[in-house]
HTML snippet that shows the backbone in 3Dmol.js (N, CA, C, O; Angstrom):
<script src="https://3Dmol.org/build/3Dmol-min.js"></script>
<div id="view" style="width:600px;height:400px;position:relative"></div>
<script>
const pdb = `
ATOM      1  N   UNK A   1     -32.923 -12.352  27.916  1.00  0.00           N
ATOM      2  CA  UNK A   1     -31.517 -12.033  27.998  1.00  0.00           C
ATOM      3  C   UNK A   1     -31.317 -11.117  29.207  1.00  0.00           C
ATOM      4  O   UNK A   1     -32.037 -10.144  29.432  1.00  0.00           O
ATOM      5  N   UNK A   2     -30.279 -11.503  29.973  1.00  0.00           N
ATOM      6  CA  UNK A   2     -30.391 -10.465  31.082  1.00  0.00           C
ATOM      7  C   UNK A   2     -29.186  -9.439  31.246  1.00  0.00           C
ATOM      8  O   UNK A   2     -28.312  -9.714  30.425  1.00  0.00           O
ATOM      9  N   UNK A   3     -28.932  -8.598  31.856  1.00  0.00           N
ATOM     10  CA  UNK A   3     -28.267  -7.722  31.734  1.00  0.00           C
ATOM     11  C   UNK A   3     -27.123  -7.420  31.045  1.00  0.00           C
ATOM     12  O   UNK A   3     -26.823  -6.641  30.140  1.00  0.00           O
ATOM     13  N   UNK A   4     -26.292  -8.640  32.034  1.00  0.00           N
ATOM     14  CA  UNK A   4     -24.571  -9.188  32.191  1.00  0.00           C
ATOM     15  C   UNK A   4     -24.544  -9.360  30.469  1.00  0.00           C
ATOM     16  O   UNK A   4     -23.704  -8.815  29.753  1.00  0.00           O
ATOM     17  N   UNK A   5     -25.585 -10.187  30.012  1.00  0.00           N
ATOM     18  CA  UNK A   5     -25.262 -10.715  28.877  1.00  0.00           C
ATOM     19  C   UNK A   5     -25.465  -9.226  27.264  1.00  0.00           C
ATOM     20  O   UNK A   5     -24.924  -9.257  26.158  1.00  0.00           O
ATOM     21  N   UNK A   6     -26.299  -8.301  27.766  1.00  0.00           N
ATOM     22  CA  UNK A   6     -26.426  -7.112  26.832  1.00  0.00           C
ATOM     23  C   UNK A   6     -25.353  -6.358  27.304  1.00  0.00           C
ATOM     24  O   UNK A   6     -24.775  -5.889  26.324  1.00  0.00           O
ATOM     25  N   UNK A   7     -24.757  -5.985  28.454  1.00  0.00           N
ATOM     26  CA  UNK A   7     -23.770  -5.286  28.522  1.00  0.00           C
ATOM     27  C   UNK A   7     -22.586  -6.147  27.936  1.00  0.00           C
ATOM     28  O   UNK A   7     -21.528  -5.557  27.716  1.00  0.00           O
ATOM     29  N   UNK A   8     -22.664  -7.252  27.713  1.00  0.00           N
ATOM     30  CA  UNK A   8     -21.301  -7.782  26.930  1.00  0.00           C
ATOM     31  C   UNK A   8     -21.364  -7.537  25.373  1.00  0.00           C
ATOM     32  O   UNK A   8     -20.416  -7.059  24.750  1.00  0.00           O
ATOM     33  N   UNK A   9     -22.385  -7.851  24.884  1.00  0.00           N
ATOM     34  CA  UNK A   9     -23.207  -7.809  23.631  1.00  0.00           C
ATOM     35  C   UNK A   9     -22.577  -6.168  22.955  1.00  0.00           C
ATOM     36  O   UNK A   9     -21.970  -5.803  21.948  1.00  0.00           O
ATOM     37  N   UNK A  10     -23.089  -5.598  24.059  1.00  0.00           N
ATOM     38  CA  UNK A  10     -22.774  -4.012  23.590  1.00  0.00           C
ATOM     39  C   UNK A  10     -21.710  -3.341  24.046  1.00  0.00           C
ATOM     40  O   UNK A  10     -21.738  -2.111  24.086  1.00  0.00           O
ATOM     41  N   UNK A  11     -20.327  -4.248  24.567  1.00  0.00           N
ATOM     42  CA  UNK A  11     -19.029  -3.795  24.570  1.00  0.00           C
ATOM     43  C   UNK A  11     -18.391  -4.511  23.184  1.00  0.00           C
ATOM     44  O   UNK A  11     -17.759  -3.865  22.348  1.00  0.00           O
ATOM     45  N   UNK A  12     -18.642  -5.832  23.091  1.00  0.00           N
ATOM     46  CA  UNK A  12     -18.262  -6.309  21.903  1.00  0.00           C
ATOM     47  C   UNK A  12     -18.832  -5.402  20.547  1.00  0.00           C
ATOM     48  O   UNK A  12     -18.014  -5.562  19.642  1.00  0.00           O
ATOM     49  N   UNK A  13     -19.532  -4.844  20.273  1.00  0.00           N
ATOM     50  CA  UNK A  13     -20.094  -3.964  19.070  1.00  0.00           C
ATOM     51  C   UNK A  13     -19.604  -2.705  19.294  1.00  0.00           C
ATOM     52  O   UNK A  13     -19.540  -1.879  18.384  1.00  0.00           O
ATOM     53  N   UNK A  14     -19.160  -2.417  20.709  1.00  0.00           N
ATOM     54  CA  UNK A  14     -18.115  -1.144  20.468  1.00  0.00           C
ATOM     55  C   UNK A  14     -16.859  -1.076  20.094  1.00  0.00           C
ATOM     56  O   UNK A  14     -16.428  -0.109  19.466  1.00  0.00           O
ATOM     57  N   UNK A  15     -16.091  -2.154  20.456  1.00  0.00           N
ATOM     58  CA  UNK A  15     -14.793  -2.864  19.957  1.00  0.00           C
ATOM     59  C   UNK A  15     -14.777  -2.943  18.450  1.00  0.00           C
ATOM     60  O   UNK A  15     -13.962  -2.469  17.658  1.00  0.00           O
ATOM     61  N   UNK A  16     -15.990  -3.733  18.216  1.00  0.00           N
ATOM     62  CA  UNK A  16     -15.918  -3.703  16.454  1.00  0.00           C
ATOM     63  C   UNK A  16     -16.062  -2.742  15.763  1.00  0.00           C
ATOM     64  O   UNK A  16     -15.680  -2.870  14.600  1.00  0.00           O
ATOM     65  N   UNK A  17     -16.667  -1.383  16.184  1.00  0.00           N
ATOM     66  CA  UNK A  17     -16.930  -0.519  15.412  1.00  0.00           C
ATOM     67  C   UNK A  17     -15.532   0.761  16.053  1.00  0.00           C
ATOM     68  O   UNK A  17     -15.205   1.781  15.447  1.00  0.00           O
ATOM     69  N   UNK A  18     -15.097   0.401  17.049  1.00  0.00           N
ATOM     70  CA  UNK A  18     -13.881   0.800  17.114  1.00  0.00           C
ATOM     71  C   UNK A  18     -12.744   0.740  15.839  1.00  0.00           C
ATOM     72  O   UNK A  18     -12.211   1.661  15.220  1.00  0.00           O
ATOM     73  N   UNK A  19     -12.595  -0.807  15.709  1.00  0.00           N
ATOM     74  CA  UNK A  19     -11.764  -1.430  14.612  1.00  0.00           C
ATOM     75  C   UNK A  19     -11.984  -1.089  13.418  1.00  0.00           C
ATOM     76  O   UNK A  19     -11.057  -0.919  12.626  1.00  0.00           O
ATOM     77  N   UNK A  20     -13.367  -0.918  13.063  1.00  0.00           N
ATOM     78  CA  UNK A  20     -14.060  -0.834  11.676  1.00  0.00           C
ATOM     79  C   UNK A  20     -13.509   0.773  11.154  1.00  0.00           C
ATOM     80  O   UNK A  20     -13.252   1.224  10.038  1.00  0.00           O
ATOM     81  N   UNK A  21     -13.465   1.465  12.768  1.00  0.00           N
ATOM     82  CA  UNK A  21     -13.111   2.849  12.295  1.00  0.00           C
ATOM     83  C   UNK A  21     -11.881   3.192  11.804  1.00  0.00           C
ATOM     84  O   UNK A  21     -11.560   3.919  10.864  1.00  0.00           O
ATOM     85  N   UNK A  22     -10.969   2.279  12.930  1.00  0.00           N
ATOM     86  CA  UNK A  22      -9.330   2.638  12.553  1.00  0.00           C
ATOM     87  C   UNK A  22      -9.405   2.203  10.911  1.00  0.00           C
ATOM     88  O   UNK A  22      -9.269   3.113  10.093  1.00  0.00           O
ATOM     89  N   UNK A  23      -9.621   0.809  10.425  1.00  0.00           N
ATOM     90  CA  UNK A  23      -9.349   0.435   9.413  1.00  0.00           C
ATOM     91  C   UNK A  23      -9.563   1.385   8.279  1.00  0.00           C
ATOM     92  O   UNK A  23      -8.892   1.484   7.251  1.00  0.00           O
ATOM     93  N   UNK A  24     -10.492   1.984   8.602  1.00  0.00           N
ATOM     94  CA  UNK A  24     -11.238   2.995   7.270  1.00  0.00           C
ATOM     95  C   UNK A  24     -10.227   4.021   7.910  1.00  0.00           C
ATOM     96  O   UNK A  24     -10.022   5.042   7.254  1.00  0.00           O
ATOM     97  N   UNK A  25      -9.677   3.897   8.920  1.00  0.00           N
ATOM     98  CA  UNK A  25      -9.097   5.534   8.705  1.00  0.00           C
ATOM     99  C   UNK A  25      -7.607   5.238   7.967  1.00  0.00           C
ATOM    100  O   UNK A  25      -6.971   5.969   7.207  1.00  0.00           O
ATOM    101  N   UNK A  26      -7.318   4.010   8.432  1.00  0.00           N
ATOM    102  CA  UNK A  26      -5.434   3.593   7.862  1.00  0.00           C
ATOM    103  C   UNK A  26      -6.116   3.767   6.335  1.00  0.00           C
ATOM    104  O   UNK A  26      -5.612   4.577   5.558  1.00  0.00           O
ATOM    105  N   UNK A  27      -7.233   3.007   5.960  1.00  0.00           N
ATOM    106  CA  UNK A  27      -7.147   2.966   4.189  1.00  0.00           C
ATOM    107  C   UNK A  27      -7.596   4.477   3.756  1.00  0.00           C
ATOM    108  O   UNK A  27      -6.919   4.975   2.856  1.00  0.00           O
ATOM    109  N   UNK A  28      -8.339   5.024   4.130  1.00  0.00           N
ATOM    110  CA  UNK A  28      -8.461   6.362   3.734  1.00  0.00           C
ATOM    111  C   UNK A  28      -7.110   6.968   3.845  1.00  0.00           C
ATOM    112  O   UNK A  28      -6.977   7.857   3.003  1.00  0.00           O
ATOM    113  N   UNK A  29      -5.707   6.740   4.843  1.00  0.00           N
ATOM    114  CA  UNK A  29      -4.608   7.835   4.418  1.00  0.00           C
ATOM    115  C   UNK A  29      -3.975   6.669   3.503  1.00  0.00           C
ATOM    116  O   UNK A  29      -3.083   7.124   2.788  1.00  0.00           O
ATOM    117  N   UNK A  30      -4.151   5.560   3.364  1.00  0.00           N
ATOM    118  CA  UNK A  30      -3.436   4.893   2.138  1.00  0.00           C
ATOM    119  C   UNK A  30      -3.860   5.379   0.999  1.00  0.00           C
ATOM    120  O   UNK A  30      -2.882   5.505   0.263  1.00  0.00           O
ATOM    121  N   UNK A  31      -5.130   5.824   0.314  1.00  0.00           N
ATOM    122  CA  UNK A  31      -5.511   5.735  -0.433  1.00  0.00           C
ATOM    123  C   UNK A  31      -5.308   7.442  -0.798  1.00  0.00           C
ATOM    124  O   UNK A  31      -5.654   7.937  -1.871  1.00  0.00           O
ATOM    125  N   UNK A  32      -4.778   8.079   0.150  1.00  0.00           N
ATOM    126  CA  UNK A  32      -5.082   9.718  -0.255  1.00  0.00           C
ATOM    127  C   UNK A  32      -3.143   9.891  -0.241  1.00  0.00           C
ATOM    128  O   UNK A  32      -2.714  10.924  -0.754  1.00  0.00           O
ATOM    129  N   UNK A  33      -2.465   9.233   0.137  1.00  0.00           N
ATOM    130  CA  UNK A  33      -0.910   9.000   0.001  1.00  0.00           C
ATOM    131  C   UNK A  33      -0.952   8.468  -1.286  1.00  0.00           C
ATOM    132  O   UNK A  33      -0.206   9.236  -1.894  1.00  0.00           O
ATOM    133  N   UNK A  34      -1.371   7.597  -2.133  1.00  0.00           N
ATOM    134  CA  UNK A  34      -1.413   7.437  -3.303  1.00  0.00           C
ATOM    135  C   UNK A  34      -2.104   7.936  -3.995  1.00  0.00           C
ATOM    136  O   UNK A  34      -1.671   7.606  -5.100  1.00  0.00           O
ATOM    137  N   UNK A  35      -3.178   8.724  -4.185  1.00  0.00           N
ATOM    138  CA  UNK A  35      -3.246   9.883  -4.408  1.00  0.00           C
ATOM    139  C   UNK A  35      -2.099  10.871  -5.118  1.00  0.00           C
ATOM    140  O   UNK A  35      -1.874  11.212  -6.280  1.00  0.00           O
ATOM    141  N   UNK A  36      -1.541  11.132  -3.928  1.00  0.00           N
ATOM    142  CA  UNK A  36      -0.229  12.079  -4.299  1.00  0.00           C
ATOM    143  C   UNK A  36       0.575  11.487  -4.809  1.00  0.00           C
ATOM    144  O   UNK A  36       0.730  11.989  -5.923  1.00  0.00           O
ATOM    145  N   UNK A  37       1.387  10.470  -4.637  1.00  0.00           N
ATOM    146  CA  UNK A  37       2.109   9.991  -5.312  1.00  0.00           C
ATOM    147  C   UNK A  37       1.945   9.995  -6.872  1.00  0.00           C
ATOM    148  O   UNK A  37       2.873  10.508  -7.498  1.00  0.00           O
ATOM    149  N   UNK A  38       0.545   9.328  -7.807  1.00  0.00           N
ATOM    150  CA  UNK A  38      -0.004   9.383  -8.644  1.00  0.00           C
ATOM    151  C   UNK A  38      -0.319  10.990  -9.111  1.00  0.00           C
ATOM    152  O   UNK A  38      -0.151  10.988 -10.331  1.00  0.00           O
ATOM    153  N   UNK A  39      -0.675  12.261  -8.706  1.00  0.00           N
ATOM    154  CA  UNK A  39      -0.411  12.721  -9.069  1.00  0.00           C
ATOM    155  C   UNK A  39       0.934  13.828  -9.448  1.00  0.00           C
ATOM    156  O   UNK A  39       0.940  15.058  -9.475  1.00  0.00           O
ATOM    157  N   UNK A  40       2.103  12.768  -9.736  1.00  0.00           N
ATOM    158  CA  UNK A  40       3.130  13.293 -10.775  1.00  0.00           C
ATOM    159  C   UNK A  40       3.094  13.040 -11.579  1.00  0.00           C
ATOM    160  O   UNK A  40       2.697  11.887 -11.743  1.00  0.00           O
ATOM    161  N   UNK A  41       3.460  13.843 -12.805  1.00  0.00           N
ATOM    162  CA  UNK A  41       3.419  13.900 -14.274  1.00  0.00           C
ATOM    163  C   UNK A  41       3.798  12.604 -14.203  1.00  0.00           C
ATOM    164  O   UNK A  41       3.943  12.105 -13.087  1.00  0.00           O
ATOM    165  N   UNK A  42       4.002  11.903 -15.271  1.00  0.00           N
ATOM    166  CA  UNK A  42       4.311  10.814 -15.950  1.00  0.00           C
ATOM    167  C   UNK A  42       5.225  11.417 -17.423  1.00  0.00           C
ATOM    168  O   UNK A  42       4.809  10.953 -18.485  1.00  0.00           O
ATOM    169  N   UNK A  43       6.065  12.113 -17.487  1.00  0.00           N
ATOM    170  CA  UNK A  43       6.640  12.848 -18.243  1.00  0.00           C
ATOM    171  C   UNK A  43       8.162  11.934 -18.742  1.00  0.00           C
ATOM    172  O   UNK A  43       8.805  11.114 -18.086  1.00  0.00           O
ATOM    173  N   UNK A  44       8.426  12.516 -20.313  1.00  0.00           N
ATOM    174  CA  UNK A  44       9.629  11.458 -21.081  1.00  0.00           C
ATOM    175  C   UNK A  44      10.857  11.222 -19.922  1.00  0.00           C
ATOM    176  O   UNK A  44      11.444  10.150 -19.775  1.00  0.00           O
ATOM    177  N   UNK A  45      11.091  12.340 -19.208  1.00  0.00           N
ATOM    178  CA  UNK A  45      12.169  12.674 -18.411  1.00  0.00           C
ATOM    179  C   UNK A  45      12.707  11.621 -16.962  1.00  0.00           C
ATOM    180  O   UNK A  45      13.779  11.224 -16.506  1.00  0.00           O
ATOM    181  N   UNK A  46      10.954  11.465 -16.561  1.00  0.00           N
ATOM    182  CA  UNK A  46      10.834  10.511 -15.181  1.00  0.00           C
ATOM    183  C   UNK A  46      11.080   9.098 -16.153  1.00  0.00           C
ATOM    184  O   UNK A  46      12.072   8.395 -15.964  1.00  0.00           O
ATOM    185  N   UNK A  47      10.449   8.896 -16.806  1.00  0.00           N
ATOM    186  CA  UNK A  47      10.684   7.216 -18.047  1.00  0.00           C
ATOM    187  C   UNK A  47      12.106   7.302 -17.753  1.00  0.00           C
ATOM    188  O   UNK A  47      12.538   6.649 -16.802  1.00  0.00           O
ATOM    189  N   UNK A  48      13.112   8.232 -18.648  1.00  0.00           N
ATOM    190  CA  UNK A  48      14.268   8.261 -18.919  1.00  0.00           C
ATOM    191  C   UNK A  48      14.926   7.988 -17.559  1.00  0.00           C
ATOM    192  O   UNK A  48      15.796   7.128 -17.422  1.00  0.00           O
ATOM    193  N   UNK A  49      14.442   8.810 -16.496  1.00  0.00           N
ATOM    194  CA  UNK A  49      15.012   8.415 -14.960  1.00  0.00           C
ATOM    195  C   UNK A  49      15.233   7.076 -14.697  1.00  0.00           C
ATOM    196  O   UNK A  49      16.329   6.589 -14.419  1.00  0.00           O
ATOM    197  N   UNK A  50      13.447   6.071 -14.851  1.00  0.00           N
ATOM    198  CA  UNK A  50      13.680   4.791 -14.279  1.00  0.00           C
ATOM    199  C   UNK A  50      14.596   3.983 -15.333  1.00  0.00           C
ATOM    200  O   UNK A  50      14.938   2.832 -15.061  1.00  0.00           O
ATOM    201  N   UNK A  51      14.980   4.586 -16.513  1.00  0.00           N
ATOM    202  CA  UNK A  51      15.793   3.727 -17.396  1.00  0.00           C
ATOM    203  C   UNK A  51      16.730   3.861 -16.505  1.00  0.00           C
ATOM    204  O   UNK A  51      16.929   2.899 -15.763  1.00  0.00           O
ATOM    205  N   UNK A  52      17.572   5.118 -16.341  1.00  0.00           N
ATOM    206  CA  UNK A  52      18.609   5.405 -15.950  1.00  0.00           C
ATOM    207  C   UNK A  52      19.106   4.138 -14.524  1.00  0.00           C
ATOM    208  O   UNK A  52      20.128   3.466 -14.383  1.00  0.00           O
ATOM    209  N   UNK A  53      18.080   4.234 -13.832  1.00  0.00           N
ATOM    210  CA  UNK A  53      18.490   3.752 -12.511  1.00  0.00           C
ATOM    211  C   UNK A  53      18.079   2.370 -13.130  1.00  0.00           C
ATOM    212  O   UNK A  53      18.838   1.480 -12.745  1.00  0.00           O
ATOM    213  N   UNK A  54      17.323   2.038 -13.782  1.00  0.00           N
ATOM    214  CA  UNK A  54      17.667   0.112 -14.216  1.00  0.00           C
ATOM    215  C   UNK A  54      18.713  -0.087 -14.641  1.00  0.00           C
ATOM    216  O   UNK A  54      19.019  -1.114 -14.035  1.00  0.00           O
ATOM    217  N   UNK A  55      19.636   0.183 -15.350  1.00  0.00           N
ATOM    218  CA  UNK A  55      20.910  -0.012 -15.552  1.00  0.00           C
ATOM    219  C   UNK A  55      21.684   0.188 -14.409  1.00  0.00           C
ATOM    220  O   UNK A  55      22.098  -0.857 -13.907  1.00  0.00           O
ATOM    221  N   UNK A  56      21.939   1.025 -13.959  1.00  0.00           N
ATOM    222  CA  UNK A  56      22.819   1.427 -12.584  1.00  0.00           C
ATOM    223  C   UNK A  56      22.894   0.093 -11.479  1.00  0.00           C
ATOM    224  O   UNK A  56      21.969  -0.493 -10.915  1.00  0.00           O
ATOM    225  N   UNK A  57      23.911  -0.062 -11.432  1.00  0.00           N
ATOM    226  CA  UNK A  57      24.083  -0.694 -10.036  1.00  0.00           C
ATOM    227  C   UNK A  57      24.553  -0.203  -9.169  1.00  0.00           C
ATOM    228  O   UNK A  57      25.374   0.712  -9.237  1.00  0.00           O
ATOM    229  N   UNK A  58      23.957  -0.915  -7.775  1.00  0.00           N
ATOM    230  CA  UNK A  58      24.004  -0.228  -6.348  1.00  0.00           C
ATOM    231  C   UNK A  58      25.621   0.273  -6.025  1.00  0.00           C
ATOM    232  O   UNK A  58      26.386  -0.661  -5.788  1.00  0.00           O
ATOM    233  N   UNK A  59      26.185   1.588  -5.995  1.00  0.00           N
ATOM    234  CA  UNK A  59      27.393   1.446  -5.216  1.00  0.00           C
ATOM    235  C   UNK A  59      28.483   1.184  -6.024  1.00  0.00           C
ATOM    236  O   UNK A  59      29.592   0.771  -5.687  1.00  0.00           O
ATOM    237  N   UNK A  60      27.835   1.616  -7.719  1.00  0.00           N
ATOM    238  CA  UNK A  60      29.329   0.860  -8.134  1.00  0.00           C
ATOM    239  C   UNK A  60      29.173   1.906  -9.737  1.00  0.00           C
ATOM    240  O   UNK A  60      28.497   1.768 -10.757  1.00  0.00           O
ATOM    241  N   UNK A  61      30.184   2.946  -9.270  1.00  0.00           N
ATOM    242  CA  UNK A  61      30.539   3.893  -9.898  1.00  0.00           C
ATOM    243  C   UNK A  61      30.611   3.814 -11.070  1.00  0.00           C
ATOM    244  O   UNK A  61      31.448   2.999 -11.457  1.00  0.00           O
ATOM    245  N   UNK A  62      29.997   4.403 -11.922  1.00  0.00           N
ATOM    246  CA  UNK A  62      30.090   3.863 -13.788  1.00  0.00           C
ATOM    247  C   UNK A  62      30.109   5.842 -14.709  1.00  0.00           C
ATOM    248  O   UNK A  62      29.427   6.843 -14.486  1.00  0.00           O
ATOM    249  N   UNK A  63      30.909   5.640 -15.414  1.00  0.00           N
ATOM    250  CA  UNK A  63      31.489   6.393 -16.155  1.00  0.00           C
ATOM    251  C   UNK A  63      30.032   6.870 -17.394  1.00  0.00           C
ATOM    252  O   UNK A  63      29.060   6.243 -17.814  1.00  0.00           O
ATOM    253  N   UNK A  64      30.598   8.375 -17.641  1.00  0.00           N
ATOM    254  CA  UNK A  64      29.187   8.371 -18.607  1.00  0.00           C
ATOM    255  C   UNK A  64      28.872   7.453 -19.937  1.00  0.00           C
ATOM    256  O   UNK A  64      27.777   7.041 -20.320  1.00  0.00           O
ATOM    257  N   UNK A  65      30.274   7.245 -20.568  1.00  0.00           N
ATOM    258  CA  UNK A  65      30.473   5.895 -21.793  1.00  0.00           C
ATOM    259  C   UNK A  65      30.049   5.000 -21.277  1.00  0.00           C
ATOM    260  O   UNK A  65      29.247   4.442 -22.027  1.00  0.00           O
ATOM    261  N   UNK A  66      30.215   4.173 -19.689  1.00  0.00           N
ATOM    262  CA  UNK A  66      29.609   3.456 -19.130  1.00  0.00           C
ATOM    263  C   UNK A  66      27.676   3.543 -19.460  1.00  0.00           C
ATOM    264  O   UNK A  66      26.965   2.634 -19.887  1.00  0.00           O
ATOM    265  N   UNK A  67      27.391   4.536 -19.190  1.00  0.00           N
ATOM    266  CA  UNK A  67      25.735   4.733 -19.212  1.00  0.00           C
ATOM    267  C   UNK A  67      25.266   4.380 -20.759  1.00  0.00           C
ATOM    268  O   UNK A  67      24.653   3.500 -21.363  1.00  0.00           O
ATOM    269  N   UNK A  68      25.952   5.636 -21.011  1.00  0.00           N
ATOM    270  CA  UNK A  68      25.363   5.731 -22.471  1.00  0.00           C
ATOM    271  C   UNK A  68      25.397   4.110 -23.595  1.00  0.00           C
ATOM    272  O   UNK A  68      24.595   3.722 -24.444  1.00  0.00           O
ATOM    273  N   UNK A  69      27.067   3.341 -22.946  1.00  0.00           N
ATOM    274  CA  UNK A  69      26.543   1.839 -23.983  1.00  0.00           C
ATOM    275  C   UNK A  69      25.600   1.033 -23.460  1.00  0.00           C
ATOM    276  O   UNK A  69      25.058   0.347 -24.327  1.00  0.00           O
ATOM    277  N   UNK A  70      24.988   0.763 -21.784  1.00  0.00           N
ATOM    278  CA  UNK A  70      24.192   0.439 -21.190  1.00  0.00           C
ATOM    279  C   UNK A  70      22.636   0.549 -21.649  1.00  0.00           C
ATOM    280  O   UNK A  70      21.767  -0.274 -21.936  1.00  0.00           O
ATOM    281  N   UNK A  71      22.715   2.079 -21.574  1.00  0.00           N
ATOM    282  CA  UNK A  71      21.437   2.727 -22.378  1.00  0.00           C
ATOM    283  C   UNK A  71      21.403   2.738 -24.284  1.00  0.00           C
ATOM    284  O   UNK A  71      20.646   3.416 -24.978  1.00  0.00           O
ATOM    285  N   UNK A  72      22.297   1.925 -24.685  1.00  0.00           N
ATOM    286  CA  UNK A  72      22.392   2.331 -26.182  1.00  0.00           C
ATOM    287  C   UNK A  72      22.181   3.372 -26.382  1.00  0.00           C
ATOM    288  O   UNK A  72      20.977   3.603 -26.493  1.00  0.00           O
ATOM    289  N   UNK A  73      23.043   4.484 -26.533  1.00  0.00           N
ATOM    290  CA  UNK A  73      23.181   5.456 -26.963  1.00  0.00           C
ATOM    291  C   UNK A  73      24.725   5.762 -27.542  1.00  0.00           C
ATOM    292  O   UNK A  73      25.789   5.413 -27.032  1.00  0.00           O
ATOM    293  N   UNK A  74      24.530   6.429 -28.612  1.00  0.00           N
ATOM    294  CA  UNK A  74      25.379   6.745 -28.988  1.00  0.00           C
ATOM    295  C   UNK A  74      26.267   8.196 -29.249  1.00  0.00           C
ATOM    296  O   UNK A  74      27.429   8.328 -29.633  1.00  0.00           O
ATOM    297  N   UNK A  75      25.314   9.153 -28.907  1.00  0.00           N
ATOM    298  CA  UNK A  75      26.041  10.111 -28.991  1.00  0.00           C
ATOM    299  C   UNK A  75      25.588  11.505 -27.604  1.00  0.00           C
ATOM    300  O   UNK A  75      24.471  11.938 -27.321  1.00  0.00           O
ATOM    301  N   UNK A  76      26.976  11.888 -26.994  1.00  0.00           N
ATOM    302  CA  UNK A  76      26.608  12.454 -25.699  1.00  0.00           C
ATOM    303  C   UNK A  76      25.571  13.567 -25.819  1.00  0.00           C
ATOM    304  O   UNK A  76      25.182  14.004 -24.736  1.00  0.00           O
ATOM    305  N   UNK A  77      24.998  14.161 -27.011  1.00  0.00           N
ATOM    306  CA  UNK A  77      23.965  15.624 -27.020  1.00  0.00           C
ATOM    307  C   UNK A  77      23.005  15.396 -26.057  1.00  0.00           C
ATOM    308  O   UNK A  77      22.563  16.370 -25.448  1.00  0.00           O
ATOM    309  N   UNK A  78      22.600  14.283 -25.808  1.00  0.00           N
ATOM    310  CA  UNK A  78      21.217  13.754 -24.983  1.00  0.00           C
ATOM    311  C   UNK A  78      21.923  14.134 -23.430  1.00  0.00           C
ATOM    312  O   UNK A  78      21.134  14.365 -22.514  1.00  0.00           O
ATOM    313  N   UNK A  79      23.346  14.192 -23.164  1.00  0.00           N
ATOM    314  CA  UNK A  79      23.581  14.900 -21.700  1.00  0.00           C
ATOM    315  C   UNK A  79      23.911  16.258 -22.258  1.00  0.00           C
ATOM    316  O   UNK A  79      25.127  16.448 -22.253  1.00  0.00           O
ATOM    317  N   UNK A  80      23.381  17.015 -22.621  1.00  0.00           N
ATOM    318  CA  UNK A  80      24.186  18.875 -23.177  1.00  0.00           C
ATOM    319  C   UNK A  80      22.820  19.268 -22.802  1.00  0.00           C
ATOM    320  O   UNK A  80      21.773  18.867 -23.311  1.00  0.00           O
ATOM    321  N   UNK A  81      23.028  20.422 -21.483  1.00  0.00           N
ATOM    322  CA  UNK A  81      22.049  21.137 -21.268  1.00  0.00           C
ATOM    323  C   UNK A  81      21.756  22.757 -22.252  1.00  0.00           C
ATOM    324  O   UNK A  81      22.461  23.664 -22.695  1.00  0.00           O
ATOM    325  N   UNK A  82      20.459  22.444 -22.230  1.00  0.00           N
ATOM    326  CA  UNK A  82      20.248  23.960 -23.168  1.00  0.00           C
ATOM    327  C   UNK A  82      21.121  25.351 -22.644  1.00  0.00           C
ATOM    328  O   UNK A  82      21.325  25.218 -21.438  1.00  0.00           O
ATOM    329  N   UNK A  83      21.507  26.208 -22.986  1.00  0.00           N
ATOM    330  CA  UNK A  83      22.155  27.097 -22.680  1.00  0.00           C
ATOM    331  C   UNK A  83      20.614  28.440 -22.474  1.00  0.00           C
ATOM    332  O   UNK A  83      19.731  28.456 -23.331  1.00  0.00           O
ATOM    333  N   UNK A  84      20.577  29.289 -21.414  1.00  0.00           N
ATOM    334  CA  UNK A  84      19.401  30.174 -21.320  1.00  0.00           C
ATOM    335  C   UNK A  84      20.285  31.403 -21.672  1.00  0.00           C
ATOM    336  O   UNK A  84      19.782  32.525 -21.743  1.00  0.00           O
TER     337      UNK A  84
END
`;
const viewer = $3Dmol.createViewer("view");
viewer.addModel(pdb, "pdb");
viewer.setStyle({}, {cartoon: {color: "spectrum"}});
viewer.zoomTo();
viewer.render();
</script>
């Protein structure tokens, strides 16, 4: 093998291990961004949130009787904040 042909040999294996690096570096901040994400509680309140916003439609103003027959509910105590 003569020169021309190892100096190509060994630009191509720098290229790849170029690539090999970015990739591990994009999935390493994917994987440490979810991470964080995942660690938030998972608490009754966030549930109750994504209920909230599955009912809701985009842009289109709805009344709390609106929510509450959406959400079956029947009585407003579930919006009455504790008093401190």
């Amino acid at each position: 093998m003569d020169i021309t042909s190892q100096l190509l040999i060994a630009t191509k294996m720098e290229i790849l291990q170029l690539f090999i690096e970015f990739m591990l570096k994009m999935i390493d901040e994917v994987l440490e961004e979810s991470v964080i994400v995942t660690d938030m509680p998972i608490t009754e309140k966030i549930i109750n949130i994504r209920k909230l916003l599955h009912v809701m439609d985009y842009n289109v103003p709805m009344t709390a009787n609106d929510i509450m027959n959406k959400l079956g509910i029947k009585s407003k105590l579930p919006f009455k904040l504790p008093k401190f």
